[in-house]
BALODO-973266 format. One line per 10 residues: their letters; for each residue x, y, z of C-alpha. Coordinates in pm, 1 decimal. Layout:
A	X,Y,Z | ...
REM end
This chain:
XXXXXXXXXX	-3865.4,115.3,1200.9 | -4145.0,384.8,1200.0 | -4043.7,718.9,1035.2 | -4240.2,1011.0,1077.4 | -4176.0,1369.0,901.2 | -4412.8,1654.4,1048.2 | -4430.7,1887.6,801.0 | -4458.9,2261.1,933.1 | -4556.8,2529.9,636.2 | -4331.5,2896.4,626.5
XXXXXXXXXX	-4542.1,3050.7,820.7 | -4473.9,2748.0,1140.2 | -4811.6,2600.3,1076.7 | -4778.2,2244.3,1122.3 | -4985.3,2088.5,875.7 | -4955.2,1716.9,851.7 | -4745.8,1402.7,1023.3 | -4654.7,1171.9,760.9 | -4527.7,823.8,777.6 | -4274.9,737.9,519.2
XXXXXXXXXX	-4139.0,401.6,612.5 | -4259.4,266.3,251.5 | -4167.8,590.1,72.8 | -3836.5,678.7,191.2 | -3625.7,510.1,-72.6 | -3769.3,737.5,-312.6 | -3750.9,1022.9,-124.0 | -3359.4,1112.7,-138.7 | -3356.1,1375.3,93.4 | -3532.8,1218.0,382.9
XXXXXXXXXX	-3339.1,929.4,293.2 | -3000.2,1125.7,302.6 | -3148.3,1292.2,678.7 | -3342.8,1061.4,855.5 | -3118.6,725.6,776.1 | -2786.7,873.0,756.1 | -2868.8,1013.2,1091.7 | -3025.0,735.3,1202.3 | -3350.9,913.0,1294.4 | -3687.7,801.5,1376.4
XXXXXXXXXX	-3909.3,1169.6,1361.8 | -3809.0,1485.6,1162.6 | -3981.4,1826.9,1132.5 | -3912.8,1980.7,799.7 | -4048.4,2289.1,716.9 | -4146.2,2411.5,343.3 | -3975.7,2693.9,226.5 | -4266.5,2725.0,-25.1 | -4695.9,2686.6,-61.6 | -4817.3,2381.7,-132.0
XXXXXXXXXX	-5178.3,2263.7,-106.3 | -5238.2,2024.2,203.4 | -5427.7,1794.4,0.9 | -5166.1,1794.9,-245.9 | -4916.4,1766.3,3.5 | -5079.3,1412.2,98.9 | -5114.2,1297.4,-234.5 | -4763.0,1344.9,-274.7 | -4617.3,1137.8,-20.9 | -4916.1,869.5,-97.7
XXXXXXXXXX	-4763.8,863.0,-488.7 | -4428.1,820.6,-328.1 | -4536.0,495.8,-169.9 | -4617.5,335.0,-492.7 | -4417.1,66.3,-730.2 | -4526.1,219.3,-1061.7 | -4564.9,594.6,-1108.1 | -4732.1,736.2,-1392.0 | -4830.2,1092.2,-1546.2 | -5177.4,954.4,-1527.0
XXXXXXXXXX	-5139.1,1077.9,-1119.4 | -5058.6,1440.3,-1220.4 | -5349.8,1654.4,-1255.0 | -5347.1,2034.5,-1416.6 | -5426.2,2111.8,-1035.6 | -5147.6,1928.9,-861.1 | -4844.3,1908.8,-1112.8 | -4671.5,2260.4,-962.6 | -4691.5,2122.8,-599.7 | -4572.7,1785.2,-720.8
XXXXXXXXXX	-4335.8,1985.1,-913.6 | -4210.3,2156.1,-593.4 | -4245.9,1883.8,-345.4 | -4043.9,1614.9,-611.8 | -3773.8,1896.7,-644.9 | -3735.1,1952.3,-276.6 | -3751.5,1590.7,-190.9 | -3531.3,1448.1,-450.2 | -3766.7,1259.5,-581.7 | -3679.2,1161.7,-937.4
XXXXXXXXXX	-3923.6,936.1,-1075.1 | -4200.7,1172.6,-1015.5 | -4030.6,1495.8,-1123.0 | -3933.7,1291.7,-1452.0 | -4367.7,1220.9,-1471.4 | -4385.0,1562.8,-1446.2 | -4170.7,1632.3,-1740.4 | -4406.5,1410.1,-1945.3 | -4706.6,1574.2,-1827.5 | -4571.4,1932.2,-1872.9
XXXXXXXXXX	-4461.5,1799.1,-2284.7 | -4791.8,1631.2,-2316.4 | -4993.8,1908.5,-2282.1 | -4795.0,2227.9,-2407.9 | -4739.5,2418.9,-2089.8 | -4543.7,2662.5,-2130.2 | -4235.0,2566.0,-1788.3 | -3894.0,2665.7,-1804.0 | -3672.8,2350.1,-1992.5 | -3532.9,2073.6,-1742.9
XXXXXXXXXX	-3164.5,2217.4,-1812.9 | -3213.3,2592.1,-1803.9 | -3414.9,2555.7,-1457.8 | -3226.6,2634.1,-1114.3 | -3402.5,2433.6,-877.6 | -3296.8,2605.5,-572.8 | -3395.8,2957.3,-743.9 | -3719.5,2778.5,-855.8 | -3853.0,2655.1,-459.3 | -3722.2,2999.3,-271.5
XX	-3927.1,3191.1,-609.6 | -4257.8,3003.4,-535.3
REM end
């Protein structure tokens, strides 16, 4: 089964149609709509700014076996940081972690941070 998710920025911009067949066991929100609800197409719109290449690199990293820190970039780890929030993605958000740690940013620690705060913030 084919399952698209258009996603539409705050501002009701729709900015990309993305397939996530291969991704959406990763993806525990779009797992938790789209399957549980047994739908084929969703439009979810971002409460936050992301980048719209970003945006596709995201949902490209989601479709891989093995992710790695490697992947995150100085200019895409607060998007991914957003997107793997919003989407429930663990793995990636746990990458992010690493990255953050390896290279002294200064981020708010994993168990002081209010995630829903954090996405309506940025």
């Amino acid at each position: 089964m084919t399952l698209i998710v258009t996603i539409i920025t705050k501002n009701d911009v729709e900015i990309q149609n993305i397939r996530c067949s291969n991704s959406i066991s990763k993806l525990k929100k779009l797992q938790n709509i789209l399957l549980d609800q047994k739908l084929s197409f969703l439009k979810y719109r971002l409460p936050y700014t992301v980048s719209e290449q970003n945006l596709i690199s995201f949902f490209q990293v989601a479709e891989l076996n093995t992710i790695t820190n490697e992947m995150i970039t100085y200019f895409n780890f607060f998007d991914f940081f957003k997107l793997s929030i919003d989407f429930e993605f663990q793995e990636l958000e746990n990458e992010i972690y690493t990255f953050i740690d390896q290279h002294n940013i200064k981020f708010p620690k994993k168990e002081f941070l209010n995630k829903d705060d954090l996405l309506q913030f940025y």
